[in-house]
RODO-2510 file (C-alpha; in nm, 4 decimals, decimal comma):
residues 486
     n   res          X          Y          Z
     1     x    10,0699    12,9842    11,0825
     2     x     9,9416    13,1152    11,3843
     3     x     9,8424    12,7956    11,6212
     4     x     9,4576    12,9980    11,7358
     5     x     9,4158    12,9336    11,3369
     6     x     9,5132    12,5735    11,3526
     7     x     9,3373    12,4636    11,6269
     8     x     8,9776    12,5864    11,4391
     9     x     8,7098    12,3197    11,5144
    10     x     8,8903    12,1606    11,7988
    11     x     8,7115    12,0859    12,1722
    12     x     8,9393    12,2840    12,3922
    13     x     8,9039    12,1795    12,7728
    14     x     9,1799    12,3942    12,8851
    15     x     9,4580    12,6333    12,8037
    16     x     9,7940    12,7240    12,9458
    17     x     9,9915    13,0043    12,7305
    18     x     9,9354    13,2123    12,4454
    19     x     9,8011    13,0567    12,1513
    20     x     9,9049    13,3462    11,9195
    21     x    10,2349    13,1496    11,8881
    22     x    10,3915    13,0461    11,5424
    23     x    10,3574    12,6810    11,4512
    24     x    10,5833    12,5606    11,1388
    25     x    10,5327    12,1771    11,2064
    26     x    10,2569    11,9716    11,3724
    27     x    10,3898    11,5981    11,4268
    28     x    10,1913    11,2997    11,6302
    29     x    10,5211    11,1079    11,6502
    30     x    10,7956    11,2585    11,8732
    31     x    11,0785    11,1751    11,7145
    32     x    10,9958    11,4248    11,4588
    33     x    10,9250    11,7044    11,6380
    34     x    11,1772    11,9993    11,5634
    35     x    11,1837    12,3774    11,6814
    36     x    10,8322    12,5284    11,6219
    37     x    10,6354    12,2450    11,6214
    38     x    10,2986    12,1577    11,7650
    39     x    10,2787    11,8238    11,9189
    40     x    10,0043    11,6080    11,9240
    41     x     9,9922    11,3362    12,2051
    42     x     9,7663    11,0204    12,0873
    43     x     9,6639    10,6979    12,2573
    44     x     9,8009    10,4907    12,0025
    45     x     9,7052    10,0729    11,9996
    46     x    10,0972    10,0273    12,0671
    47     x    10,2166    10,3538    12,2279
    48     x    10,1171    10,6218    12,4078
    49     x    10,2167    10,9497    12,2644
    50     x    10,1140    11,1472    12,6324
    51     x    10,4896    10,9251    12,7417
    52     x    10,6511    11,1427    12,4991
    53     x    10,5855    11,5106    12,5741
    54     x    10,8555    11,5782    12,7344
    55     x    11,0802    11,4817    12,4839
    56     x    10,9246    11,6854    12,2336
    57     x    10,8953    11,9497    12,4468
    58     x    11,3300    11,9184    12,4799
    59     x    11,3478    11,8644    12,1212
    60     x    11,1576    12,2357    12,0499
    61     x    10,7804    12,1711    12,0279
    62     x    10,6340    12,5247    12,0998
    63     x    10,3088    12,3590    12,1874
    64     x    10,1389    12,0600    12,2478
    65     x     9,7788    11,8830    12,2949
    66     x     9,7126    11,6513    12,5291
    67     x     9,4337    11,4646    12,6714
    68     x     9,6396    11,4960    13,0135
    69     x     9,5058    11,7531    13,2962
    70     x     9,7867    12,0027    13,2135
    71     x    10,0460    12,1291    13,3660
    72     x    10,1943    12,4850    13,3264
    73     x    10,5296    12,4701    13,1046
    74     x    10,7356    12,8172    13,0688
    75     x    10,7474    12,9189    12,6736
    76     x    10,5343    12,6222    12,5867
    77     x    10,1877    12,6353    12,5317
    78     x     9,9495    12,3414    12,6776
    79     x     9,6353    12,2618    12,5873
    80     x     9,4031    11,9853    12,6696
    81     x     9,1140    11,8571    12,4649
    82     x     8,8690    11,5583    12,4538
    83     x     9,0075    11,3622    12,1969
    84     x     9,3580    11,4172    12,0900
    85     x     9,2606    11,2145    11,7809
    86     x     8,9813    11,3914    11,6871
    87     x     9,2117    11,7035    11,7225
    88     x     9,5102    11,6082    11,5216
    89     x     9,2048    11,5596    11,2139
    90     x     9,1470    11,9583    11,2146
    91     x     9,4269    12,0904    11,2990
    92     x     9,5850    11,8817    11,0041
    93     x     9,3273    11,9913    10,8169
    94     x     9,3681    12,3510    10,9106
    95     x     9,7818    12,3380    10,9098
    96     x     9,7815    12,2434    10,5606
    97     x     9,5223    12,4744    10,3969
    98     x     9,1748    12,2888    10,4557
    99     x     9,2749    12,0934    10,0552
   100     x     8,9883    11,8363    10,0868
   101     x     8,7578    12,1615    10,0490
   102     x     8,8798    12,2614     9,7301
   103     x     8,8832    11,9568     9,5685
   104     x     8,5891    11,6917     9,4809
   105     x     8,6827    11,4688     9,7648
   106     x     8,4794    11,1022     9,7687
   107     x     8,5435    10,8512     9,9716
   108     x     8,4987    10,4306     9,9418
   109     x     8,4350    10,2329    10,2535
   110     x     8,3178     9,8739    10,2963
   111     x     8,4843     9,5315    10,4074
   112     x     8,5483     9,4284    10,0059
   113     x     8,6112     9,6396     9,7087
   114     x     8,7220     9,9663     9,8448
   115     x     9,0349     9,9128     9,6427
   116     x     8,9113     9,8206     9,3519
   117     x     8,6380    10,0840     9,3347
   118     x     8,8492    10,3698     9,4306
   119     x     9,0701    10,2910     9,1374
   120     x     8,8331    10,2340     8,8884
   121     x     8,6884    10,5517     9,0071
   122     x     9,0684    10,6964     8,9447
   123     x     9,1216    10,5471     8,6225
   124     x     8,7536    10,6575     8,5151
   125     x     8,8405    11,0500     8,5820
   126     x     9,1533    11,0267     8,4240
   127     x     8,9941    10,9076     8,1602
   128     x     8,6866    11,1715     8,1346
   129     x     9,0220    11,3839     8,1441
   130     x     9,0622    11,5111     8,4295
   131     x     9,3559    11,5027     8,7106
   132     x     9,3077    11,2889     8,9943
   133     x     9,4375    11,1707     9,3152
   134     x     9,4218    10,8702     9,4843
   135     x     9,4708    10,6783     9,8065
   136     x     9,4653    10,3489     9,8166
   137     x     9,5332    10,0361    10,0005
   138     x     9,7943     9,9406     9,7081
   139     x     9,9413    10,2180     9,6399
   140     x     9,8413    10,6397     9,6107
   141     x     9,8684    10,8492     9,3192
   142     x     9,9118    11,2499     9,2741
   143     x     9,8135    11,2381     8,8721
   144     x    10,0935    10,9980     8,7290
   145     x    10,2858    11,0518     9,0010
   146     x    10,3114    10,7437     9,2480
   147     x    10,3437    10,7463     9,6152
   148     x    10,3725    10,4289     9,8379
   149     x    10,0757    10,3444    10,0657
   150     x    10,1811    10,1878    10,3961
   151     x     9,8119    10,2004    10,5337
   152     x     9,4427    10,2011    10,3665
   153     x     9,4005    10,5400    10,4952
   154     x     9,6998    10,7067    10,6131
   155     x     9,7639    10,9027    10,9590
   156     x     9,5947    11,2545    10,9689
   157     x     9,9260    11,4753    10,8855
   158     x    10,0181    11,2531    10,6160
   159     x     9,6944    11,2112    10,4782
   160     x     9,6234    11,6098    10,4261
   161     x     9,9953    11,6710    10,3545
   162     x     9,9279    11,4286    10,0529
   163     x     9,5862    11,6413     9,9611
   164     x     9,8154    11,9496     9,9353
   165     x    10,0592    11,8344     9,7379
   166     x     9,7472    11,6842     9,4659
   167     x     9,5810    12,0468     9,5184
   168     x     9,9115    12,1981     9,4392
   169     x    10,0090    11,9596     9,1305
   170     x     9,6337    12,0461     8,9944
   171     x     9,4489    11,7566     9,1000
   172     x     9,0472    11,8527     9,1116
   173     x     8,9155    11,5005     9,1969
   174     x     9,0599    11,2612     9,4500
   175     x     8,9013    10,9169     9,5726
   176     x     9,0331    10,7430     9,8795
   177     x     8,9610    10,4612    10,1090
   178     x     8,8186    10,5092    10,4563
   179     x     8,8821    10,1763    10,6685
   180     x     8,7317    10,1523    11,0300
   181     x     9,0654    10,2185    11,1844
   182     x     9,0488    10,5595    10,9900
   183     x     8,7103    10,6226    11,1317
   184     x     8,7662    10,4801    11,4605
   185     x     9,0910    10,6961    11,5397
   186     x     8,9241    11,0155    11,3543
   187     x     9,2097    11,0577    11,0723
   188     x     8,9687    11,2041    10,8459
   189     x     8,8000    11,4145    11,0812
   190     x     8,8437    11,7865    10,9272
   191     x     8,7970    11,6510    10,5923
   192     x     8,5011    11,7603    10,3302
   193     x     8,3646    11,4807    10,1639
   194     x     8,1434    11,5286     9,8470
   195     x     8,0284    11,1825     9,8825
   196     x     8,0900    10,8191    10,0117
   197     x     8,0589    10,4977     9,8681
   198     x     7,9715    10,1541    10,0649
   199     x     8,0771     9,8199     9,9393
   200     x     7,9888     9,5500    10,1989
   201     x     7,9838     9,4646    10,5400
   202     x     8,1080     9,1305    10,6507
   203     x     8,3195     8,9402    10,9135
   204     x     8,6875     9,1151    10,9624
   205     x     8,8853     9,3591    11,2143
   206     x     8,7185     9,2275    11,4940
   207     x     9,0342     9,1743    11,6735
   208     x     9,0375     9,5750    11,6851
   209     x     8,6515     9,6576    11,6948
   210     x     8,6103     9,3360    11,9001
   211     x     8,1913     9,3113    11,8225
   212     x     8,0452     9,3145    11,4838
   213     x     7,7862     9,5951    11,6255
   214     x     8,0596     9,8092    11,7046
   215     x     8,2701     9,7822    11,3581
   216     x     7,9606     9,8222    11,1625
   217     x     7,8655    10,1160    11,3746
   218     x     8,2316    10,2738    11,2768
   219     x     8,1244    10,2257    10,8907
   220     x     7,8268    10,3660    10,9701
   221     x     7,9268    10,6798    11,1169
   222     x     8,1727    10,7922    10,8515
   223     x     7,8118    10,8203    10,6376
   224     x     7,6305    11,0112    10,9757
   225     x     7,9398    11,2279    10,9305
   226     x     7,8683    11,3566    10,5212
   227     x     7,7158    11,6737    10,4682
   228     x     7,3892    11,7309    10,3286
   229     x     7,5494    11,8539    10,0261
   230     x     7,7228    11,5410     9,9622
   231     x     7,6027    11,2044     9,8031
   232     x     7,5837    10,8380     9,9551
   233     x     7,5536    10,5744     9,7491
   234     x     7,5065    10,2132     9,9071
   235     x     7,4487     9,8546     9,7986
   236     x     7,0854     9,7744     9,8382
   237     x     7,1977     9,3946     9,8037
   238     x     7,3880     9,4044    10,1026
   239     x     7,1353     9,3422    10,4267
   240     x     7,3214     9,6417    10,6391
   241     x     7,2944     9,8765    10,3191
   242     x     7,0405    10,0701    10,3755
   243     x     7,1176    10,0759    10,7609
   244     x     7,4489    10,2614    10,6455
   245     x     7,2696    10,5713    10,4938
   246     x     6,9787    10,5853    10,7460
   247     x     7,1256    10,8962    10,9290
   248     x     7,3178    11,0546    10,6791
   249     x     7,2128    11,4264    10,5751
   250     x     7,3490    11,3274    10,2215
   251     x     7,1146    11,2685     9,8951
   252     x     7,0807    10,9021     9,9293
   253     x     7,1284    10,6386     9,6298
   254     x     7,1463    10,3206     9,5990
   255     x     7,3041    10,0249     9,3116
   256     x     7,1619     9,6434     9,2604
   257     x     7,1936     9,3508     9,0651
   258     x     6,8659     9,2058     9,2398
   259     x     6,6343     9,4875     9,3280
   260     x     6,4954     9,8284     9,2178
   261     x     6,7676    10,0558     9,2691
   262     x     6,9086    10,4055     9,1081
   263     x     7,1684    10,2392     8,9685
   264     x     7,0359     9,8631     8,8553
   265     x     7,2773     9,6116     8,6788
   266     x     7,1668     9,2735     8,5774
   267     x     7,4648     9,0652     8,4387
   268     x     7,4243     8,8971     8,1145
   269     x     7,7422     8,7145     8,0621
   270     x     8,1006     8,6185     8,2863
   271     x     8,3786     8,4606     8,1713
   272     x     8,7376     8,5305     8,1264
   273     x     8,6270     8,7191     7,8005
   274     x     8,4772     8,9734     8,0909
   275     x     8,0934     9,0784     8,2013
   276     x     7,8654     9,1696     7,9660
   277     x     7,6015     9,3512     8,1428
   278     x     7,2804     9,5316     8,1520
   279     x     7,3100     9,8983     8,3499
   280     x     7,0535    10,1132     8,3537
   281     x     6,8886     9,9976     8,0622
   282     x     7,2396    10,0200     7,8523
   283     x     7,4017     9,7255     7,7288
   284     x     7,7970     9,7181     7,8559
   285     x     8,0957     9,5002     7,8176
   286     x     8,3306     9,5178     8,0408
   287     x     8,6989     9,3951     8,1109
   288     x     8,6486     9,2869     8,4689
   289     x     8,5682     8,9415     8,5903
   290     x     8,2672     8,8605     8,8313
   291     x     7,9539     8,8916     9,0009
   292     x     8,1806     9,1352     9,2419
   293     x     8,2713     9,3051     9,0547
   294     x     7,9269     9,3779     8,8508
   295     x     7,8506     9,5828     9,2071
   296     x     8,1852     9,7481     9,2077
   297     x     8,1359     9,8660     8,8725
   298     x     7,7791     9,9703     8,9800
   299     x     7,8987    10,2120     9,2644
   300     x     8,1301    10,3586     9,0061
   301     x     7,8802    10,4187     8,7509
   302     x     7,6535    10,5820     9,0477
   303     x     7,9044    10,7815     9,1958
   304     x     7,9939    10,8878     8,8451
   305     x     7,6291    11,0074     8,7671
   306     x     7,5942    11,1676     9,0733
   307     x     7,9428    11,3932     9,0025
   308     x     7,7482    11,5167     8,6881
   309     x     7,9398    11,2945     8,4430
   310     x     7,7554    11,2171     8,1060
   311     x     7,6218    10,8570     8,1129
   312     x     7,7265    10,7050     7,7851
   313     x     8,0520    10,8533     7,8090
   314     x     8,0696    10,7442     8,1862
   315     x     8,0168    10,3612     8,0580
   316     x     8,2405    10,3831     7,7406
   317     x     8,5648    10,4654     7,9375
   318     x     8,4307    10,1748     8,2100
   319     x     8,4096     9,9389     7,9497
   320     x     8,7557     9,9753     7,8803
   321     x     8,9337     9,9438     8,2471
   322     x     9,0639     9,6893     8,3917
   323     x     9,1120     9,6939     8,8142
   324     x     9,3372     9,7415     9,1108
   325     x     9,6394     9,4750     9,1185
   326     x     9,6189     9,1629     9,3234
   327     x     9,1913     9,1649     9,2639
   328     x     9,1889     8,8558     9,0445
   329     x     9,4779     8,9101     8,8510
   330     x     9,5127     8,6226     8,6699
   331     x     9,7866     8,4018     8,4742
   332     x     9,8103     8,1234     8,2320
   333     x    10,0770     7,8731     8,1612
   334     x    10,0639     7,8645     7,7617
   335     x    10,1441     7,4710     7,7178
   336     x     9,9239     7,3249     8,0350
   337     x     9,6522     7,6308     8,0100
   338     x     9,6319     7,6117     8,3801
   339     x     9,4971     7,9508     8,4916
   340     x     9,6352     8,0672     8,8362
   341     x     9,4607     8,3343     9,0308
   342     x     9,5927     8,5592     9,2425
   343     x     9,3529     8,7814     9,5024
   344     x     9,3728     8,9702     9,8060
   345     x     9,0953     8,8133     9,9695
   346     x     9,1299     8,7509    10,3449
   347     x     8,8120     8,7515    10,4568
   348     x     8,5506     8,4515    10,4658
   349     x     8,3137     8,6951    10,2117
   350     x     8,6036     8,8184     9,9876
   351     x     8,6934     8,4480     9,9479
   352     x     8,3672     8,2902     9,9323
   353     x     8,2718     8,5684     9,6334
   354     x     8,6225     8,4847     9,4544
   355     x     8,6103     8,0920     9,4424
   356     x     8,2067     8,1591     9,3679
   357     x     8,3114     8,3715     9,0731
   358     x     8,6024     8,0989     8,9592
   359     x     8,2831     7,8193     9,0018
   360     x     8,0569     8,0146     8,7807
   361     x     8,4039     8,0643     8,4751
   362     x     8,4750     7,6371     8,4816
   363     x     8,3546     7,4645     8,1878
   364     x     8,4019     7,0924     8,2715
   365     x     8,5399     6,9077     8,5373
   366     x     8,8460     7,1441     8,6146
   367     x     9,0094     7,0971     8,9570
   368     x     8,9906     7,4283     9,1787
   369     x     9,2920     7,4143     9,3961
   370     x     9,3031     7,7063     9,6635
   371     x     9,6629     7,8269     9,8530
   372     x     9,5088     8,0230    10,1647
   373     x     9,6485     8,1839    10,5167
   374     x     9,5398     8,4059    10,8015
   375     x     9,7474     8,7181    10,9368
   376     x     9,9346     8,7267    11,2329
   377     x     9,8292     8,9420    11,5085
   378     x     9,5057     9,0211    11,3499
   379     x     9,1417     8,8560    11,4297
   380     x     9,1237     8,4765    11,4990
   381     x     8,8288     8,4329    11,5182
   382     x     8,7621     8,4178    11,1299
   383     x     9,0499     8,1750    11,0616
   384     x     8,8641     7,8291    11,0831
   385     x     8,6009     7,9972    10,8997
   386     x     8,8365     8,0759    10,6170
   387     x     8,9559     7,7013    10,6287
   388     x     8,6075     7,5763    10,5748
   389     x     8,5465     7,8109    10,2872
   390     x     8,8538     7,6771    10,1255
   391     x     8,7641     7,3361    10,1834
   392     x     8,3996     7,3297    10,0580
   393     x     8,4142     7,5360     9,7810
   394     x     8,7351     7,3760     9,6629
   395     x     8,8580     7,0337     9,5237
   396     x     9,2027     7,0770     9,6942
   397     x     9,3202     7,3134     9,9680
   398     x     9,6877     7,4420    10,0806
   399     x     9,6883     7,5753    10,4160
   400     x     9,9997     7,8304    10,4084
   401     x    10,1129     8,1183    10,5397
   402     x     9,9642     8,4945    10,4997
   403     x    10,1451     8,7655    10,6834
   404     x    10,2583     8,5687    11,0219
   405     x    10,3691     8,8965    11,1835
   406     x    10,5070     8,8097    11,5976
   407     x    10,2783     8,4850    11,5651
   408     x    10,4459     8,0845    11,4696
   409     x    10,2781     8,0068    11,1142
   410     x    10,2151     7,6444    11,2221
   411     x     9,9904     7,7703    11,5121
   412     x     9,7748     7,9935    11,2810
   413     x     9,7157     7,6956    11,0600
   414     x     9,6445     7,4694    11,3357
   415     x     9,3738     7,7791    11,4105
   416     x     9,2618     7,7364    11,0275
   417     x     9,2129     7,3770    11,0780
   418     x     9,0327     7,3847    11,4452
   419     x     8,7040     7,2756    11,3438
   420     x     8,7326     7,1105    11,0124
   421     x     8,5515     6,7913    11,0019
   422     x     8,7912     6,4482    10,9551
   423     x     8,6423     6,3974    10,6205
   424     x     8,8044     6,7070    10,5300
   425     x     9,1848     6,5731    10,5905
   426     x     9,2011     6,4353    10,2614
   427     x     9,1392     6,7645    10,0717
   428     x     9,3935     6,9570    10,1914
   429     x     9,7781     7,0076    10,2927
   430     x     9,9449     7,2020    10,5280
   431     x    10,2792     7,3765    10,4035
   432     x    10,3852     7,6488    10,6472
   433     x    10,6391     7,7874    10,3598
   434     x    10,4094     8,0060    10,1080
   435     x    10,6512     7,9593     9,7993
   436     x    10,6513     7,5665     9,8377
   437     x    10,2548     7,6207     9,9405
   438     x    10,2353     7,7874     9,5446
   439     x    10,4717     7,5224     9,3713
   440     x    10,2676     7,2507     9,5630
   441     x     9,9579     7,3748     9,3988
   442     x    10,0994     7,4194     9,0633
   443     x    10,2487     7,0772     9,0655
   444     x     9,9188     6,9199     9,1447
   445     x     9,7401     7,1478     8,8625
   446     x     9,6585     6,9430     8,5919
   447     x     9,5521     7,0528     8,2281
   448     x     9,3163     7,3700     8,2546
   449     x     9,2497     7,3585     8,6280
   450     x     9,2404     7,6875     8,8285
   451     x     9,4664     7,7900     9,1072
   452     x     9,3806     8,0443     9,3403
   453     x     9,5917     8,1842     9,5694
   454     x     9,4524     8,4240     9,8072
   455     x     9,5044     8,6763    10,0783
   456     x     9,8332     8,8844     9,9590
   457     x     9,7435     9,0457     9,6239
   458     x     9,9169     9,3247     9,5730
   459     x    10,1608     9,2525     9,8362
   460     x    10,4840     9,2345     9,7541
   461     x    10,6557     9,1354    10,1097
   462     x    10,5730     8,8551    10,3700
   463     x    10,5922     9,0229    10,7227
   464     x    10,7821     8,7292    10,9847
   465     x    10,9024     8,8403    11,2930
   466     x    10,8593     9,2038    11,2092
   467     x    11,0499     9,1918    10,8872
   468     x    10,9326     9,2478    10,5740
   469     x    11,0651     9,0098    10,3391
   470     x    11,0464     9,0419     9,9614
   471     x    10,7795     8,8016     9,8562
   472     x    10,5198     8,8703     9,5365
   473     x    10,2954     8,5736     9,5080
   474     x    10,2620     8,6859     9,0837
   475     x    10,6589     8,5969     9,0613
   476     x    10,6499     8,2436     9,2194
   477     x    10,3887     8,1566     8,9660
   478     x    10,5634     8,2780     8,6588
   479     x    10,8532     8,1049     8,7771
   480     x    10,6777     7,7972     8,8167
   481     x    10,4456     7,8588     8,5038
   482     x    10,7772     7,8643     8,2877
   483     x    10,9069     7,5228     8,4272
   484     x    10,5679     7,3695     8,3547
   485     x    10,5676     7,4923     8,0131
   486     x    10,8871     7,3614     7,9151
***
């Protein structure tokens, strides 16, 4: 491809060369770069990319944007934009065939339930019969076919390499998440979305967004982005809901369990059994477990409606799902009953909403015993206020670790229990190890009582030291569950 046809939508400050060169590759990371490749310098949070143009340029890069004043390079072609970001979104997008634009793209953004909702709305197509794609902070999917996720939404060249393989393998619908990074760092600039989804907004990333302003401003503008062909659909309950769709060009709807709204729910019963609930005027039972998950069902249902989908249809297939791994997956030891829970929450909201949900399922006087940690090298700020989540809405609490990362798992719980009141010292323990943290809880579980243990989900790796370790919070609890039921 020609690299004038790549660079199609991209702010161009200056240019040194001929830009009727062939491109065969574009790459943001140099170690990639091979003859005939355009290379895209970026700012990175841990790198700069503008250190490495030189050695791309030895390894065979044929051209190369840069936010850099340029400088004249024989046989090379230099050109110098705004935002190198922002530029690596189109010309990805242009490289590999502009696939978001020929498939129904929609995408699902929001602190909670992005996951969950972008695989229901997976699962629901599929269903409905039709061949999907999606990415996902668990895990992506070209039809059956599944690919590993290593971020919630992945880099720009990745991300539209991955659209056209699903265009190629006949995918017609694909449903992503869009995180703040994504929006922040412009990966899905270049993209067509035929409409976005919003959860929730609530306390998290703050460590990269550093003010709540600014990260809901991020969510905000991936909706000031949609077209005016597109939908938005956006949780009325949620007191920054409507602020999310107030610039967008797209048809705006909304979903509620506590106000008029397009799409209005009203739960009738949740329990283990599932929710039984009221939608639209259509009674519904579903698989899924909580007040949660009532709303993510909600956006589904909308976005669903919207797309053209027949209602009754739309809610028969629903009824049958069940949700993303590591969102309240839950186990029980057959002899003890003792239900353990296992969730991805790790923020204040997520885990508030979970052990709100587990309040609403107890029938008696079951103990609620919580395992909980904070990530290393992410925001501190919300780690007490996890603690005292834990400890109020809990009878006993295990401080543990998350994902420690470069940071000492003692200090982070020391962080966790800054604050806590000395009343609070006899609810909890602190038990840096996360498997004896899970066989703690287990052992103090007695008949029927509900474990949660929160933050990892899906997870199936504890990151020390920058190593991932093999670690699956589900396997430490069968293991356990099979002693107790001995």
């Amino acid at each position: 491809m020609l690299l004038r046809d790549i660079l199609y939508k991209v702010s161009i400050r200056s240019v040194s060369g001929s830009t009727d060169v062939e491109v065969k590759d574009i790459q943001i990371d140099s170690r990639k770069v091979q003859p005939g490749t355009l290379f895209i310098a970026i700012k990175g949070v841990a790198a700069d990319g503008h250190q490495f143009i030189e050695k791309a340029i030895e390894s065979g890069a044929v051209a190369v944007i840069s936010e850099a004043q340029i400088t004249a390079r024989e046989g090379v072609t230099m050109l110098q934009v705004e935002n190198s970001s922002a530029a690596a979104g189109y010309t990805a997008s242009n490289f590999f065939g502009q696939p978001s634009s020929k498939m129904k793209l929609v995408g699902v953004t929001g602190t909670n339930g992005k996951t969950t909702i972008a695989t229901l709305l997976y699962k629901l197509f599929t269903a409905l019969g039709y061949k999907c794609g999606l990415l996902s902070t668990v895990d992506n999917h070209i039809g059956d076919k599944v690919v590993p996720a290593t971020h919630t939404t992945p880099d720009p060249i990745s991300l539209n390499g991955l659209l056209r393989e699903m265009l190629h393998e006949g995918c017609t619908h694909v449903f992503m998440e869009v995180s703040s990074h994504a929006v922040a760092q412009h990966r899905t600039n270049g993209l067509e979305f035929d409409g976005g989804l919003f959860s929730n907004i609530t306390h998290d990333h703050l460590d990269y967004h550093k003010t709540f302003d600014e990260y809901i401003r991020v969510k905000k503008a991936f909706f000031d982005g949609l077209s005016s062909s597109a939908f938005a659909i956006s949780n009325a309950d949620d007191k920054r809901g409507e602020v999310m769709l107030q610039n967008t060009n797209a048809k705006k709807y909304f979903y509620s369990l506590k106000t008029l709204a397009d799409f209005k729910g009203k739960i009738i019963e949740n329990g283990l059994a599932g929710l039984v609930m009221n939608v639209n005027d259509q009674e519904v039972h579903f698989r899924l477990i909580g007040e949660f998950n009532a709303y993510n069902l909600l956006a589904v249902y909308g976005a669903a409606i919207c797309m053209g989908e027949d209602k009754h249809e739309v809610l028969r297939c629903l009824s049958v799902l069940t949700g993303a791994e590591g969102r309240f997956d839950y186990m029980l030891s057959a002899k003890e009953r003792v239900i353990a829970i296992v969730d991805y929450a790790h923020t204040p909201d997520a885990l508030l909403n979970v052990l709100a949900t587990i309040k609403k399922l107890k029938r008696g006087f079951e103990q609620v015993i919580t395992v909980v940690g904070c990530g290393g090298d992410r925001d501190k700020t919300k780690r007490p206020i996890m603690a005292e989540v834990a400890i109020e809405h809990s009878d006993k609490v295990v401080f543990t670790s998350d994902n420690p990362r470069s940071e000492d798992p003692a200090q982070i719980i020391k962080d966790m229990e800054d604050g806590l009141p000395p009343a609070a010292r006899r609810k909890y323990l602190s038990i840096a190890d996360r498997k004896e943290a899970i066989k703690t809880a287990i052992s103090l579980a007695g008949k029927e009582d509900i474990i949660l243990i929160a933050g990892k989900g899906h997870e199936k790796y504890q990151e020390i030291k920058g190593v991932r370790n093999h670690f699956d919070d589900k396997e430490v609890v069968r293991e356990m569950f099979e002693l107790l039921d001995k």
